[in-house]
MOPAC internal coordinates of N, CA, C and O (Angstrom, degrees):
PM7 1SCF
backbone

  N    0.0000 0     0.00 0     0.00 0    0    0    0
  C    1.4458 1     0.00 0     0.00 0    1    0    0
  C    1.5217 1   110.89 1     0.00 0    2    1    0
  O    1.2310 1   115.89 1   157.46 1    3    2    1
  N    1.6262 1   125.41 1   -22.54 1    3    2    1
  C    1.5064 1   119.92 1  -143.48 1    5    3    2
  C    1.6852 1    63.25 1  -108.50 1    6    5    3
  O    1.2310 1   113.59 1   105.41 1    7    6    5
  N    0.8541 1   129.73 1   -74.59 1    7    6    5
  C    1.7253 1   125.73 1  -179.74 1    9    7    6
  C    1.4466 1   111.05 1   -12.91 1   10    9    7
  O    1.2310 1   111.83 1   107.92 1   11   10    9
  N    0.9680 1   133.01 1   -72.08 1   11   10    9
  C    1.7445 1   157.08 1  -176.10 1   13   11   10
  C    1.6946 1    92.14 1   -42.75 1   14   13   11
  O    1.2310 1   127.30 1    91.58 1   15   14   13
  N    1.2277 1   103.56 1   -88.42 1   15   14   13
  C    1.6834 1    98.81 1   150.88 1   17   15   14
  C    1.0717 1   115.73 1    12.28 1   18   17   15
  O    1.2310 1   128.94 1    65.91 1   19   18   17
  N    1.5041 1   100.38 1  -114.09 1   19   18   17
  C    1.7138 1   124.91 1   178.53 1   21   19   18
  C    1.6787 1   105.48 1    -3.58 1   22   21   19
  O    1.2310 1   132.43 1    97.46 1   23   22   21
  N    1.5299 1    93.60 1   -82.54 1   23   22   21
  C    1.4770 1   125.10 1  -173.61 1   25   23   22
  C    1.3335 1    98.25 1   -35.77 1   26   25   23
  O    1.2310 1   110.51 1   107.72 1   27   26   25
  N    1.0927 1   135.44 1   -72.28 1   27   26   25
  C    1.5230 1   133.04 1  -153.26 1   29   27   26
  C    1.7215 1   109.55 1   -77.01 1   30   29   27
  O    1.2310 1   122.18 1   143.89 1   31   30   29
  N    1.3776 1   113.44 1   -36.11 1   31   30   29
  C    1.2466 1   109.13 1   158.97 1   33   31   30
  C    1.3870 1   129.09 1   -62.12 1   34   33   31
  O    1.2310 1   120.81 1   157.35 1   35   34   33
  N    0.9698 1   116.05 1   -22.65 1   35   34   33
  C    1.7712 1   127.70 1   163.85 1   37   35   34
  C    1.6325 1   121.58 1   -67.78 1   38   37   35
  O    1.2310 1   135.57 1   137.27 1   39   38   37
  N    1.9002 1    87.46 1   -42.73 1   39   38   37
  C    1.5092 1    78.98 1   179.65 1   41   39   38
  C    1.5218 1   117.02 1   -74.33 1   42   41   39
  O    1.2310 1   125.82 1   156.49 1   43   42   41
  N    1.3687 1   106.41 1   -23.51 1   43   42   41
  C    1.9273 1   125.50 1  -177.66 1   45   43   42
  C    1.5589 1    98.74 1   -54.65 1   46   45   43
  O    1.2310 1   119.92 1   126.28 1   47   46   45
  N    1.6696 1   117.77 1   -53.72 1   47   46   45
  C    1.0230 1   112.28 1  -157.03 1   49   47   46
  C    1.7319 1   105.35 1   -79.11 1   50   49   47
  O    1.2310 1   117.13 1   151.94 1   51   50   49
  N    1.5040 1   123.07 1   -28.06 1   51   50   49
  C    1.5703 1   123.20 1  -172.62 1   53   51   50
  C    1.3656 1   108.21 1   -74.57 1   54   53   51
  O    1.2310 1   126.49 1   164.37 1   55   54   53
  N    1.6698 1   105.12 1   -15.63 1   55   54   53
  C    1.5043 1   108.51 1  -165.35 1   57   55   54
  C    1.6151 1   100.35 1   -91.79 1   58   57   55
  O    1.2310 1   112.55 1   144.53 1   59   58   57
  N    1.2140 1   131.66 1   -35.47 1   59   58   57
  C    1.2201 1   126.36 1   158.83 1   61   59   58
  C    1.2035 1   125.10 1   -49.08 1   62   61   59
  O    1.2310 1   112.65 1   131.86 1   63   62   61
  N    1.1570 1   131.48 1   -48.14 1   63   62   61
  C    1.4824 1   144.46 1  -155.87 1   65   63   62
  C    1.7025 1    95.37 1   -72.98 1   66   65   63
  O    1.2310 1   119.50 1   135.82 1   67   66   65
  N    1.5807 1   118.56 1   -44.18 1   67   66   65
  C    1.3723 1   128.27 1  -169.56 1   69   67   66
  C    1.8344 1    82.46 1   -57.57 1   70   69   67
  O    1.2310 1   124.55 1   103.39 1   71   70   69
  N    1.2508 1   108.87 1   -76.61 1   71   70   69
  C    1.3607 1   130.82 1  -165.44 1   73   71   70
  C    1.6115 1   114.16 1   -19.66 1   74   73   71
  O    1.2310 1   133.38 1   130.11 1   75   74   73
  N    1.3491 1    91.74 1   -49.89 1   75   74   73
  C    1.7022 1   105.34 1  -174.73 1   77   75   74
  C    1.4125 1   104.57 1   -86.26 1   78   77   75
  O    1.2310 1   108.95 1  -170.23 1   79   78   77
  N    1.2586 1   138.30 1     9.77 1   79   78   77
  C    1.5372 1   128.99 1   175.69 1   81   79   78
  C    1.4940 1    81.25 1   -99.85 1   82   81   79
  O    1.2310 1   135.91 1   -46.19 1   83   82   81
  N    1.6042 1    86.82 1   133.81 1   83   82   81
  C    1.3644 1   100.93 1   155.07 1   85   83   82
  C    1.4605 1   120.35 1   -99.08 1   86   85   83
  O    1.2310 1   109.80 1   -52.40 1   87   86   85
  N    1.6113 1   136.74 1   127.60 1   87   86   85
  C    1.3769 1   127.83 1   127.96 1   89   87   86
  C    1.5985 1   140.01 1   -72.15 1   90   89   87
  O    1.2310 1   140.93 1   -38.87 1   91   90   89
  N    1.4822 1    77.00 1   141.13 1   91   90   89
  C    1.6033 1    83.40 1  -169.62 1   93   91   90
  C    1.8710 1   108.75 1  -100.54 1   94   93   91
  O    1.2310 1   124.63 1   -76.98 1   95   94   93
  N    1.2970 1   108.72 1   103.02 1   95   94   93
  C    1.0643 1   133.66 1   139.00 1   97   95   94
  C    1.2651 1   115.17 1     6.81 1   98   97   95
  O    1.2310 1   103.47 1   -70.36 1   99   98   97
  N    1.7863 1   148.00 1   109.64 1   99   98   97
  C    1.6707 1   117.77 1   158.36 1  101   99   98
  C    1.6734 1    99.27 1  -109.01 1  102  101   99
  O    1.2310 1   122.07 1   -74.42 1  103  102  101
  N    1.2037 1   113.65 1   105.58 1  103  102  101
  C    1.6433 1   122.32 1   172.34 1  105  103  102
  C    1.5932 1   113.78 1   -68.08 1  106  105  103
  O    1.2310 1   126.98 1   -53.26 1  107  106  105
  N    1.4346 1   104.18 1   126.74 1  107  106  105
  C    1.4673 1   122.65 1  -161.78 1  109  107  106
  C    1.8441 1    85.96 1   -75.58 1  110  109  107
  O    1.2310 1   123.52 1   -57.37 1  111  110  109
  N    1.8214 1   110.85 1   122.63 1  111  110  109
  C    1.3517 1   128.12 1   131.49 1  113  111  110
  C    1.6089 1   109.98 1     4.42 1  114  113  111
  O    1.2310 1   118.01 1   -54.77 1  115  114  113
  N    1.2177 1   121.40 1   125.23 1  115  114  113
  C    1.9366 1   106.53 1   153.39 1  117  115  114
  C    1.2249 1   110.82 1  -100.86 1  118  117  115
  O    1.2310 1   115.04 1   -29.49 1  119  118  117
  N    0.8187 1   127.01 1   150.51 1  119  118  117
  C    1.4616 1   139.68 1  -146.36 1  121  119  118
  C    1.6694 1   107.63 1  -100.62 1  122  121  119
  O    1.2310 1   126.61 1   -37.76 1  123  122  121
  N    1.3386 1   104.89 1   142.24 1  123  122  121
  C    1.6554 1   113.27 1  -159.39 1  125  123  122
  C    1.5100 1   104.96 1   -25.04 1  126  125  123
  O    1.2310 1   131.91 1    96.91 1  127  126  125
  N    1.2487 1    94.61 1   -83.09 1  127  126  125
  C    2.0803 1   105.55 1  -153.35 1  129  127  126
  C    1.9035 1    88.22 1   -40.90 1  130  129  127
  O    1.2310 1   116.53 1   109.64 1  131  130  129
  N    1.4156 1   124.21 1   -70.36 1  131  130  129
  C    1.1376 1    93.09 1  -160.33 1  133  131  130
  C    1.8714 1   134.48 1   -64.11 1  134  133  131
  O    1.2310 1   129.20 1  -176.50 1  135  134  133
  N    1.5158 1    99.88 1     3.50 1  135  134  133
  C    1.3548 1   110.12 1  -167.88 1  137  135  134
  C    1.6050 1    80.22 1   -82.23 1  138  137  135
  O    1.2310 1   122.39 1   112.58 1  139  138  137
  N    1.4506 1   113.04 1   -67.42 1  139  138  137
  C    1.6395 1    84.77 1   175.97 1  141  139  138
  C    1.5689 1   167.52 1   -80.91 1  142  141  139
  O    1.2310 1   138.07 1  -156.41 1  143  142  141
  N    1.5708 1    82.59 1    23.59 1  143  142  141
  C    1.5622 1   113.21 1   160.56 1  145  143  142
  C    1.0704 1   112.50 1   -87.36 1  146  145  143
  O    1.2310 1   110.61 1   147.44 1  147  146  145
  N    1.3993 1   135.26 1   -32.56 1  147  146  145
  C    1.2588 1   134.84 1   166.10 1  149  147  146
  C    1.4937 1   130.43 1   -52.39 1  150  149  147
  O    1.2310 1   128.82 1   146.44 1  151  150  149
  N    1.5653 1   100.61 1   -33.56 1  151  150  149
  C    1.4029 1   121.94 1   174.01 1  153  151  150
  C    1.4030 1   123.34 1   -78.92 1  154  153  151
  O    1.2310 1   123.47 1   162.79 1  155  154  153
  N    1.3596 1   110.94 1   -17.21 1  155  154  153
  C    1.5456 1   126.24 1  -172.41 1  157  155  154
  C    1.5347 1    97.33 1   -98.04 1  158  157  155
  O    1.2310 1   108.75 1   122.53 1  159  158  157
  N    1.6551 1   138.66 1   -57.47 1  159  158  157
  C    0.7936 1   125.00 1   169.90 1  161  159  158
  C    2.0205 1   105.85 1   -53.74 1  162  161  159
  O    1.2310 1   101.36 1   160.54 1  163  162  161
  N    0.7937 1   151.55 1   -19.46 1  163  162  161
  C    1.6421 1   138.22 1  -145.15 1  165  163  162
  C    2.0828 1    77.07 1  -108.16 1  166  165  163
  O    1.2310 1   126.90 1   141.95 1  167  166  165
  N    1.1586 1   104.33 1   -38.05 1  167  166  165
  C    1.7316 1    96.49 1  -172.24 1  169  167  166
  C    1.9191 1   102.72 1   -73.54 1  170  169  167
  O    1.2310 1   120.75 1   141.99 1  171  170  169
  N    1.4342 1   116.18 1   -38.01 1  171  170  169
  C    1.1622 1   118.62 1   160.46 1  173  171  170
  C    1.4011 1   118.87 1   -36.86 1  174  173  171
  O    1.2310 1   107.19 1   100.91 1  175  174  173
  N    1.1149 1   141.47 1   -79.09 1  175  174  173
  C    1.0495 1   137.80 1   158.50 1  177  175  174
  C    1.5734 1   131.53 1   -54.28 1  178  177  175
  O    1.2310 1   131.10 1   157.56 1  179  178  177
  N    0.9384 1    96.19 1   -22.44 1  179  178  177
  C    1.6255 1    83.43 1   169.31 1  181  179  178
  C    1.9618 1   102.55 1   -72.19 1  182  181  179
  O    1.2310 1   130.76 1   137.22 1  183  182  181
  N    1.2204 1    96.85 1   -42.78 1  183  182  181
  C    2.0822 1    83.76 1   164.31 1  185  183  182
  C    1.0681 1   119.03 1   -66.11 1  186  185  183
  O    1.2310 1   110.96 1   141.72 1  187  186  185
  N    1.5474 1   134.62 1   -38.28 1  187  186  185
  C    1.2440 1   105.55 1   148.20 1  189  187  186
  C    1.7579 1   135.86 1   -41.43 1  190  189  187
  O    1.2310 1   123.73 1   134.68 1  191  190  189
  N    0.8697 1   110.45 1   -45.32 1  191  190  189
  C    1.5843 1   103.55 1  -179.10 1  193  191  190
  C    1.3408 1   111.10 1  -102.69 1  194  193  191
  O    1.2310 1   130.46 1  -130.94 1  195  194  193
  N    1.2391 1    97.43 1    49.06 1  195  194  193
  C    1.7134 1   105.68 1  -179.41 1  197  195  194
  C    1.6898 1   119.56 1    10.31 1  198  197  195
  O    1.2310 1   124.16 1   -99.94 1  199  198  197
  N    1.2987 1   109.61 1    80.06 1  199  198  197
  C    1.2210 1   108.81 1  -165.50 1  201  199  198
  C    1.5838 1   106.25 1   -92.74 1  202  201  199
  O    1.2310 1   106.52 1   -56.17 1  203  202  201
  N    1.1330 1   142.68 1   123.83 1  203  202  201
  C    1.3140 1   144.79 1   173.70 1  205  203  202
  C    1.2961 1   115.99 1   -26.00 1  206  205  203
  O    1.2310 1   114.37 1   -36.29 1  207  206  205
  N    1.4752 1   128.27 1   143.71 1  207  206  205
  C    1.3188 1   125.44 1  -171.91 1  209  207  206
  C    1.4982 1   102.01 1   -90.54 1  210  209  207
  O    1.2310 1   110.77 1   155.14 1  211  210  209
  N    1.6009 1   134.97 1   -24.86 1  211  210  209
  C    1.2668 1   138.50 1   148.87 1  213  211  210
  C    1.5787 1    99.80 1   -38.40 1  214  213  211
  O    1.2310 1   110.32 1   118.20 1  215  214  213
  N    0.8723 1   135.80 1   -61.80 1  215  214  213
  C    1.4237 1   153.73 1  -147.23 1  217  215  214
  C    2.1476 1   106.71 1   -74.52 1  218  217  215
  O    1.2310 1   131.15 1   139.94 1  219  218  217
  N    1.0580 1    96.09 1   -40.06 1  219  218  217
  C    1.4011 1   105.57 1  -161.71 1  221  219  218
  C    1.3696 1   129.07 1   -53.44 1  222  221  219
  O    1.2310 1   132.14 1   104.54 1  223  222  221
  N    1.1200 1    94.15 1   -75.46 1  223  222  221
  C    1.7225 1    95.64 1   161.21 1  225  223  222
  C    1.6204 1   130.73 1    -5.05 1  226  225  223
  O    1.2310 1   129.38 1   102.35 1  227  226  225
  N    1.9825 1    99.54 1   -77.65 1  227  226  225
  C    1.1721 1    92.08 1   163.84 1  229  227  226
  C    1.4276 1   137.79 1   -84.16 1  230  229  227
  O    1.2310 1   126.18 1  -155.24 1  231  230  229
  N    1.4667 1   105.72 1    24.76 1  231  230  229
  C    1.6366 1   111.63 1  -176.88 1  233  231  230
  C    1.6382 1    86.55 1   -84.19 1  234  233  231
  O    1.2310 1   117.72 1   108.70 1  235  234  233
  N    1.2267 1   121.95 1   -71.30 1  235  234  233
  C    1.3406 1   136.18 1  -162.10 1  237  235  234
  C    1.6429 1   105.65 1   -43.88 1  238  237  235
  O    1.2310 1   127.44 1   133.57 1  239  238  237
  N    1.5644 1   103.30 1   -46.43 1  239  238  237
  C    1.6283 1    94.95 1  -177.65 1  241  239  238
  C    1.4569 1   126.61 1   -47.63 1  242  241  239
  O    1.2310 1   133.08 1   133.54 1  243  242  241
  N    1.9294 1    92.32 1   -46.46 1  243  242  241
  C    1.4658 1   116.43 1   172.65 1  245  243  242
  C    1.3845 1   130.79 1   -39.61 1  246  245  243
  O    1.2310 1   128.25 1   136.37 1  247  246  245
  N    1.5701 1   101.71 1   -43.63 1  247  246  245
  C    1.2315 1   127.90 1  -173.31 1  249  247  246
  C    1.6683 1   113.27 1   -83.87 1  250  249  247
  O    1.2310 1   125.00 1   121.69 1  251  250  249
  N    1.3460 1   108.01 1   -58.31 1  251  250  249
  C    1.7256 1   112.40 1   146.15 1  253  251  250
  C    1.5460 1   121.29 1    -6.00 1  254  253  251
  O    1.2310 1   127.83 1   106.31 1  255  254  253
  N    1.6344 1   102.52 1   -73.69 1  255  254  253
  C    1.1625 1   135.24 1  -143.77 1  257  255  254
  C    1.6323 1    98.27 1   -67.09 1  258  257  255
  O    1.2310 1   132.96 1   136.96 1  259  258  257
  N    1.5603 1    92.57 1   -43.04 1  259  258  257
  C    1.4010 1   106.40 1  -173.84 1  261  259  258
  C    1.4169 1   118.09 1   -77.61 1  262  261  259
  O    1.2310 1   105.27 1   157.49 1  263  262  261
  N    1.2414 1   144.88 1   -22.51 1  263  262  261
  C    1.3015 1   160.42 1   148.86 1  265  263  262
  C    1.3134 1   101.10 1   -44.34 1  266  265  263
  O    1.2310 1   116.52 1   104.93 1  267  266  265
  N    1.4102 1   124.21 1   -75.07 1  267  266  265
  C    1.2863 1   134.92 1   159.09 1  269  267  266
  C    1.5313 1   122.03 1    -3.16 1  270  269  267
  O    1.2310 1   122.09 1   100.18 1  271  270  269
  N    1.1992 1   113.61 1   -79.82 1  271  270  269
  C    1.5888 1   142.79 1   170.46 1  273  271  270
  C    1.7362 1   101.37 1   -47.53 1  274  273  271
  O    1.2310 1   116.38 1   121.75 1  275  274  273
  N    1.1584 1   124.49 1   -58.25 1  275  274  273
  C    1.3929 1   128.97 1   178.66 1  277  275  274
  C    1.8202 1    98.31 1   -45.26 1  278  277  275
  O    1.2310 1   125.87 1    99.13 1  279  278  277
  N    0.9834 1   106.32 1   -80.87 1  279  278  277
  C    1.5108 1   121.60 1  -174.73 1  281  279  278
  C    1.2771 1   118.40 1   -57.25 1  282  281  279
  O    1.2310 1   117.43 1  -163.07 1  283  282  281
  N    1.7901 1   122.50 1    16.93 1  283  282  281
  C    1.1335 1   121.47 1  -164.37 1  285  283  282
  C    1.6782 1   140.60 1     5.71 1  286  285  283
  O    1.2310 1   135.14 1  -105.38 1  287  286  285
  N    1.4588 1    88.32 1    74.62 1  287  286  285
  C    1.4840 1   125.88 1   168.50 1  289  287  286
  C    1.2962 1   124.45 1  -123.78 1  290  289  287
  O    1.2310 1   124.73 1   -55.32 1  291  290  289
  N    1.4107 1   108.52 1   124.68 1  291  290  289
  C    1.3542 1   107.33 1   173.22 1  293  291  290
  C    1.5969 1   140.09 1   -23.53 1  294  293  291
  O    1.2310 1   118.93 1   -66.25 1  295  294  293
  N    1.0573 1   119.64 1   113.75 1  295  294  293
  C    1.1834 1    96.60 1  -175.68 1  297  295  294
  C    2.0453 1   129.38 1   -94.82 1  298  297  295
  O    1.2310 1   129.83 1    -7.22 1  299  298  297
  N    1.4507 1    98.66 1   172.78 1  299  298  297
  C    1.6315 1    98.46 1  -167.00 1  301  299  298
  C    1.6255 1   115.45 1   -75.73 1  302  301  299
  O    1.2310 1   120.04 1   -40.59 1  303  302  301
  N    1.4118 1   117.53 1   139.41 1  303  302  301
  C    1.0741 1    99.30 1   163.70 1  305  303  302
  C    2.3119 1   123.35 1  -100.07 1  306  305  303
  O    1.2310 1   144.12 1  -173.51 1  307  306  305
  N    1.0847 1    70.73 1     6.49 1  307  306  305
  C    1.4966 1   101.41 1   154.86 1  309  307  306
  C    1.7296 1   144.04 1   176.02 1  310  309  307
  O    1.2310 1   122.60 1   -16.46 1  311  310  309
  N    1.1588 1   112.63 1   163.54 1  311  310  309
  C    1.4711 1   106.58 1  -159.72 1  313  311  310
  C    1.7762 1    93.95 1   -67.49 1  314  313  311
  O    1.2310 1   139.58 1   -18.74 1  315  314  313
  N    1.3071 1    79.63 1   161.26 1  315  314  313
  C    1.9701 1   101.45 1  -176.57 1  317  315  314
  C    1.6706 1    94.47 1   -77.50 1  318  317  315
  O    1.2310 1   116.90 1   -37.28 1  319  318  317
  N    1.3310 1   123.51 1   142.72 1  319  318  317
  C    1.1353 1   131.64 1   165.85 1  321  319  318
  C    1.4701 1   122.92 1   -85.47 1  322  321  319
  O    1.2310 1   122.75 1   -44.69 1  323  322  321
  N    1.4917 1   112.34 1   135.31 1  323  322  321
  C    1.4720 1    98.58 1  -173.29 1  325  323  322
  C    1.5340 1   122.63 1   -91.31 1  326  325  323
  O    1.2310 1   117.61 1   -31.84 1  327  326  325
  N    1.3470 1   122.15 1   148.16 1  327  326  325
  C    1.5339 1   110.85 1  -171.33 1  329  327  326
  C    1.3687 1   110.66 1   -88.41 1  330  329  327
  O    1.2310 1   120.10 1   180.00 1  331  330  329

């Protein structure tokens, strides 16, 4: 019984320890053309929902960001500037 014990408290405690390490993930870039298709549809709709031009910026990032995340790709911490 004191064995059984042991054992299971060991495994409780190794199994936590795994649990609480975090890895960190490096999410692959998406690659130009579709990052800026992503951006054209997210500006598309933001004219649809008439989104404020105060407003925009971070609508689009949001919206970006979120496409992004779906497709597990890194996401931006800001929009690409256009030349």
């Amino acid at each position: 019984m004191k064995l059984r014990s042991i054992v299971a408290v060991s495994i409780l405690i190794s199994w936590s320890s795994v649990a609480n390490d975090e890895v960190a993930i490096e999410l692959p870039m998406a690659p130009e053309g579709e990052l800026i298709s992503m951006i054209q549809v997210c500006q598309d709709m933001a004219i649809e929902q008439q989104v404020e031009q105060i407003n925009l910026d971070s609508y689009l990032l949001e919206c970006v960001n979120e496409q992004l995340e779906e497709l597990d790709y890194s996401p931006l911490e800001a929009l690409p500037q256009s030349e």
